[in-house]
C-alpha angles and dihedrals in degrees: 000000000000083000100057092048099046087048091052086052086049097065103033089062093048083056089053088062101049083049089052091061098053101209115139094233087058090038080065094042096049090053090052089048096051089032085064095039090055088045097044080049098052093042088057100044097060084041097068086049092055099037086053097039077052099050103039096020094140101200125014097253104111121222116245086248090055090068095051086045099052079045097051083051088069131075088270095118082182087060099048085054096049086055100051089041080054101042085050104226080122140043133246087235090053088039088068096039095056088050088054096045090049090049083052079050096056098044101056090039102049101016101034088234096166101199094199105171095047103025100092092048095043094048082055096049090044089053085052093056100040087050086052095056097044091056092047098055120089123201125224086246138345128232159188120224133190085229103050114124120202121200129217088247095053091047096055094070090026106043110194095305119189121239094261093052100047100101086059100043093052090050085042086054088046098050097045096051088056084053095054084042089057089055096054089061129219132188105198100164087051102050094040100059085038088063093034081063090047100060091044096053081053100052091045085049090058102042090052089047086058102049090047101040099025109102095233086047091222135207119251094250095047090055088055098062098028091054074052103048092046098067091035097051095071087058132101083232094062098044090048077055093052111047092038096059096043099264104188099180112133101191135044100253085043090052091047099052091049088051083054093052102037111035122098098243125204083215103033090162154028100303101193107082084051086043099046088053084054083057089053098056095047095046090059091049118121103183120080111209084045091057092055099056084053097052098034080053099045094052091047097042090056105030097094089052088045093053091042081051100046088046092053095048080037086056093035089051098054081042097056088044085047089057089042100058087037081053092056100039099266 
């Protein structure tokens, strides 16, 4: 066990070097790096329950929490959380956190999403919570093995602890890891509800491009439902829709515009003013991990009408250039 510990330290203090750089590319680095140590943690520690359930079970009717164990053992990264959230060595509130920050993690490692604006401070929040939970866990036994292997890095916040000391030592490690995270700042509130702004004064700008540039010259409102009917308009769904509720259109602008007024829309209206009081709330937030869920849920409860919204202004721009080389002669 004083391997995997010492292995854990290892790495957290390989993240506090790529945040202390505070590049964008290391920022990512270092996420992936505590995103592995929380799940290599959490994996553990469901494996000494079932490896002790295993070795002094005393009949062959499992507990409800065996189940959950033998679960959080697998790939599932969500089951490993909902043990540890179980098992209490972490809160629901840091449950939820870690399955946002490993989402973040995701993201940047299989879809290139840069996050530029949040990721620094995400990547230091995350450190202070895998460091939490590091600190919280607590192994079957510790010991001490011929073949174990401590790095420098590890030995800087160890030291060469005893046998007898080593329980200490490893809380001490955690502890004093939080404490270098702290020096390297983050201001995760802050730059979350910057970003969050920033995606809302987008969206307004667009929605005031369309109505001016749009042919129809649209209303805002108007421009809401129709950037949602056109990519749905080419789906099984839509035309289900369609002929069920009497669409007459006979042509595709016609059938379009019917979707727009007769859909039920997850957005029907002009969403700012309702985003911009969602800002707010999270703007007056003092607690990190809950700022996070309203931003995280924020971000997922609007992204399909944002990217309905990016693809429109994405179509009326290569119109309006269209116009503009038929304009010329082109």
């Amino acid at each position: 066990m004083n391997q995997f510990f010492a292995d854990q330290i290892d790495q957290l203090d390989l993240a506090i070097d790529q945040l202390a750089i505070r590049d964008r590319n290391f920022d990512r680095f270092a996420l992936m790096l505590v995103d592995n140590v929380v799940e290599l943690v959490l994996h553990q520690h469901a494996k000494d329950k079932v490896m002790w359930g295993q070795a002094f079970a005393s009949n062959k009717q499992p507990k409800p929490e065996w189940k959950t164990a033998v679960a959080a053992t697998g790939r599932n990264f969500d089951a490993k959380v909902a043990y540890a959230r179980e098992t209490q060595i972490i809160s629901a509130a840091m449950a939820d956190s870690i399955q946002y920050l490993h989402s973040f993690r995701n993201s940047a490692y299989h879809q290139g999403s840069r996050h530029e604006g949040i990721l620094h401070s995400l990547a230091v929040f995350y450190f202070k919570a895998a460091c939490a939970l590091l600190g919280a866990y607590k192994p079957t036994f510790f010991g001490i093995y011929s073949g174990d292997q401590i790095s420098h890095r590890a030995v800087k916040y160890l030291g060469r602890p005893d046998l007898f000391d080593q329980k200490d030592a490893f809380a001490r490690a955690s502890g004093r890891l939080s404490e270098v995270a702290d020096a390297l700042g983050e201001n995760l509130i802050e730059d979350l509800q910057a970003d969050m702004l920033s995606t809302i004064e987008q969206a307004d700008s667009w929605l005031d491009y369309i109505s001016a540039n749009a042919p129809d010259r649209p209303s805002r409102d108007q421009a809401v439902r129709h950037c949602q009917a056109w990519p749905l308009s080419w789906t099984e769904e839509a035309r289900a829709f369609a002929n069920a509720n009497g669409c007459k259109a006979s042509n595709l602008g016609g059938y379009v515009e019917w979707l727009g007024h007769n859909y039920n829309w997850q957005v029907k209206t002009d969403p700012i003013a309702s985003w911009k009081r969602r800002h707010s709330s999270l703007k007056n937030e003092r607690g990190a991990d809950a700022a996070l869920k309203k931003y995280c849920d924020f971000m997922k409860q609007t992204e399909a009408f944002r990217e309905a919204l990016e693809e429109y202004i994405s179509q009326l721009d290569g119109y309006i250039q269209e116009q503009i080389d038929y304009a010329r002669g082109k």
